[in-house]
N, C-alpha and C positions, 0 to 999 in steps of 0.2 A: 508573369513571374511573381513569385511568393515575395515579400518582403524578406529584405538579409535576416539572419539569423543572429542576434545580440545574444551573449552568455552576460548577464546582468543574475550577479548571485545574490542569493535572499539568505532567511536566516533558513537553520537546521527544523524540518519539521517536528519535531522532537521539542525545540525552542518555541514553535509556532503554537504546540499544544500546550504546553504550560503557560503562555498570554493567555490562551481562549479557554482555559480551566478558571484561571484565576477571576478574569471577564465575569465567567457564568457565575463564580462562586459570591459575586455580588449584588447576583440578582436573584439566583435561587438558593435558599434557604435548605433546601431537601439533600442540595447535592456533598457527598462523602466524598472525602478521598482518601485511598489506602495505600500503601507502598513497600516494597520490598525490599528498603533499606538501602535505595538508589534513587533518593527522592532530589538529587545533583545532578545523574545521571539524565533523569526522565523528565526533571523539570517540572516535578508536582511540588519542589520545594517554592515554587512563588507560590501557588494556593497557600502551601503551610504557612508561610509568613505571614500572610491574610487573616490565616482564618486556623490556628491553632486548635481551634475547641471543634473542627469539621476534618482533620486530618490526621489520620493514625500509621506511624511508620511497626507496619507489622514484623522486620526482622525478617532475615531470612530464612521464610517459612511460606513461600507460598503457596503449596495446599492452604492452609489455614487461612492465607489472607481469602482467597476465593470463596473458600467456606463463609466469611464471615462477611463478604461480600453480597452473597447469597442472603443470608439470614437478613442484611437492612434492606436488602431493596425488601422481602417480604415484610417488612415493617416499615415498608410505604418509601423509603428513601431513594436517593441515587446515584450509588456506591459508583465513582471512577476509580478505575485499580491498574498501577502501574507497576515494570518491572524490567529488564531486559527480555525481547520477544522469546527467548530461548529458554530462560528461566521459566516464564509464564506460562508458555505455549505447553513444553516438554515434560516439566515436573509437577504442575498443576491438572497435567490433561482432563483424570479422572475428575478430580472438585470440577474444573467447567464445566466439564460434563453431566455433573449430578447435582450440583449445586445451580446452577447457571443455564445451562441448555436443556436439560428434561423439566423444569419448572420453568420456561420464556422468564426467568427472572430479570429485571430490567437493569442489568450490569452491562456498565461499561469499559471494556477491555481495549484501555489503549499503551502499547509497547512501545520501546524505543530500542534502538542498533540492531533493527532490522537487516537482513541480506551480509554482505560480506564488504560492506564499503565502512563495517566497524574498523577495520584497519588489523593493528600490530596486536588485539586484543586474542585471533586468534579465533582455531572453530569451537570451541567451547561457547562462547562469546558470538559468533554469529549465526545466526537463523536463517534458515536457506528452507524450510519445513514448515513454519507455522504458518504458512497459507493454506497450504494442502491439509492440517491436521485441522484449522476452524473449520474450513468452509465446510466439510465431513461433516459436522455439529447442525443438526436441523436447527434453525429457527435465525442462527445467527446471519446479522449482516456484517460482511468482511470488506473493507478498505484499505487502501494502499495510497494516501496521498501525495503528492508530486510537488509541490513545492511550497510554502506558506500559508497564502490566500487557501488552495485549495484544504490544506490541512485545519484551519481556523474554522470556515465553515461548515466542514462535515464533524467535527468533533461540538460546534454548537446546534446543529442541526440533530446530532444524536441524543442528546437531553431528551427533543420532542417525540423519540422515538417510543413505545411504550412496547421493550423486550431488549435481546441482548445484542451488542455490538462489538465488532473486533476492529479495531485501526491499528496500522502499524506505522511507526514513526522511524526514524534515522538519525543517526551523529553527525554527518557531514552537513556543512552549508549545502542548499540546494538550487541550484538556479532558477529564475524565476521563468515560469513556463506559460505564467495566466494575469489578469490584471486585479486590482484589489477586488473592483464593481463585478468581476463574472462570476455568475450564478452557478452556484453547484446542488447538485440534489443526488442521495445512494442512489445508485443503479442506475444514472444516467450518466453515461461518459459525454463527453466533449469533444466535438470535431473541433481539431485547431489548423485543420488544412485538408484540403481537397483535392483530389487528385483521380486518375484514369489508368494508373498500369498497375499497382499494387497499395494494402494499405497495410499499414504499420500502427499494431495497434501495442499501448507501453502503457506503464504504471510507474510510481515510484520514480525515483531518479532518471532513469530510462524513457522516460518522456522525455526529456531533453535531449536526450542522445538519439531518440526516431526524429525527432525535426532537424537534428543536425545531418539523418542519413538520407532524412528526405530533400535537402540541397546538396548533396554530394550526387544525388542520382540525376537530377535536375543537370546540373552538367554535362550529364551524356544523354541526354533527352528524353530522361524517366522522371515519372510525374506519379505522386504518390499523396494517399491521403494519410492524416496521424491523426489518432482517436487517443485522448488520454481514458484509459479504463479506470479510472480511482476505483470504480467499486467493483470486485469480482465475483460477488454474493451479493443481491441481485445480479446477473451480467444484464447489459441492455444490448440485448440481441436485435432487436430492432433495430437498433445504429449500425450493430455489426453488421446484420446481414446485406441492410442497406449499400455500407458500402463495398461487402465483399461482393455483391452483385455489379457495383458500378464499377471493378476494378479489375475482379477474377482472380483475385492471388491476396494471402493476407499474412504478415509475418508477427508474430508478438513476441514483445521484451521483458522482462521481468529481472529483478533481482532475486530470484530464487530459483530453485532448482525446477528443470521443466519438469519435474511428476506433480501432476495435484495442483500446480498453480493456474495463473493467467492465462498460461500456452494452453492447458489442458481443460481451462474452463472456456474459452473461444474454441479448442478442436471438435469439443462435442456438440455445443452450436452450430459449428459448421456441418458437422458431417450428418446430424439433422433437418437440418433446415437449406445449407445453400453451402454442399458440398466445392470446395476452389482447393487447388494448390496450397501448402501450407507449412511455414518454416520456425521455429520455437528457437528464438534464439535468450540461451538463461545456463544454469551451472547445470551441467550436463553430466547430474547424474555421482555427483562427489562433494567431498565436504574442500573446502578453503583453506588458508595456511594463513600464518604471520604475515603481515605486510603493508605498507604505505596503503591508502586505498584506491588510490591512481592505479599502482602495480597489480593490485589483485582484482581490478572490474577488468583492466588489458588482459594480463593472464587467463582469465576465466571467459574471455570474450562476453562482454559488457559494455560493448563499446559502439559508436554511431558507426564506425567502418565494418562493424561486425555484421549487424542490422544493414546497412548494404550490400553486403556481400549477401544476406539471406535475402533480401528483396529481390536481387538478379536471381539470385537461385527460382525463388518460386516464380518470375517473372517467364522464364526459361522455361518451366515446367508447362506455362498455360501453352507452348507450345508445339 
């Protein structure tokens, strides 16, 4: 039997990235940061505190901020640029795209109030879509970190990268899923449990809620592995397929909507490689309302009971 299952909350990854901006921005010299007039919001305001003469709050304009993102990495720099995922994602697309993705320019696109656990802000305000629309974006690598630790060193780790990166960050405090010492690298997810009837593979917040649905199964005699996916772009199919061979059944979590994300970047995986039963548990397909963000992950099914319920489902299926 697994060790119990501790909810021990850390900070908002969103918080986690502005420490580990700020960090870099005292070792590297090169590195810019720009903002879209939510530099409270995203937490690029510690850098600015810092480093005044390396931070520019571009207004709400973010084509332009992209644009101009574009332009310094080509004069050698390396432009961090923040904003809400929806602003960034939605009204920027085209500059990512021709600023940023068709020249590998070596920008780093890291957002915050990702998914719908932005709360009372509203669908305007949440992003349920900007997975689906980067990972489309040849060249980019796309992240969804899970809880501090992991968000620290994939956003340090992205510096060393030489082209463009997407991280998406959150509002809410996140629970702590990993310990400070574990090693993260893009495109390798993390087994954080092991198991033989089904595996539950989650990103984002939702990592916590598969390890909470993989002891709720454990109690009726199902035995499940959880793969944290941080990165979606690269997938590390390797691991997936790995375990979807040792289990036969695989269910993914996401906080966004199952088109184009997580679900749909392990369904193709599978149906390649090591076709198994398979259950997409995420917003199905519609936008989010006002509300608490307790009430709207329940509502929208978000939740570790939900994720068991899709485990028996595909567990049922291998039969």
């Amino acid at each position: 039997m697994e060790k119990a299952l501790e909810k021990k909350m850390g900070l908002a990854t969103r918080d986690a990235y502005g420490q580990a901006l700020a960090e870099l921005g005292r070792v590297n010299s090169k590195i810019i940061v720009l903002d879209g007039d939510l530099s409270a919001s995203t937490k690029t305001n510690l850098f600015a505190k810092e480093f005044p003469d390396r931070f520019f709050n571009v207004g709400v304009a973010e084509a332009n901020l992209v644009g101009l993102a574009g332009g310094l990495a080509q004069a050698g720099k390396i432009p961090f640029i923040s904003s809400f995922a929806c602003f960034m994602v939605c009204r920027a697309y085209d500059q990512l795209r021709m600023a940023v993705a068709v020249p590998h320019a070596n920008v780093k696109v890291v957002t915050s109030h990702g998914g719908i656990s932005v709360g009372e802000d509203g669908a305007s305000q949440q992003s349920i879509e900007d997975v689906a629309l980067m990972v489309s974006m040849p060249g980019f690598i796309v992240a969804v970190p899970s809880d501090e630790h992991c968000t620290r060193a994939l956003v340090k780790q992205a510096v060393e990268i030489k082209g463009p990166v997407y991280i998406r960050t959150g509002r809410p405090k996140a629970p702590l899923v990993h310990e400070a010492t574990t090693s993260f690298s893009f495109g390798k997810g993390i087994l954080l449990r092991k198991g033989k009837d089904v595996t539950l593979v989650a990103n984002g917040l939702m990592v916590f809620e598969a390890l909470w649905a993989a002891e709720e199964l454990e109690k009726s005699g199902l035995s499940a592995s959880v793969i944290d996916m941080h990165t979606v772009k690269p997938l590390d199919e390797d691991l997936l397929i790995a375990q979807a061979e040792a289990t036969g059944a695989v269910v993914t979590a996401e906080e966004h909507q199952v088109w184009g994300g997580l679900g749909a970047a392990v369904a193709s995986a599978l149906g390649r490689k090591c076709p198994v039963p398979q259950e997409l548990v995420g917003i199905q397909d519609t936008y989010a309302e006002s509300g608490k963000p307790e009430e709207l992950l329940e509502k929208y099914g978000l939740t570790g009971q939900r994720i068991a319920e899709a485990a028996r489902r595909a567990i049922q299926r291998k039969r």
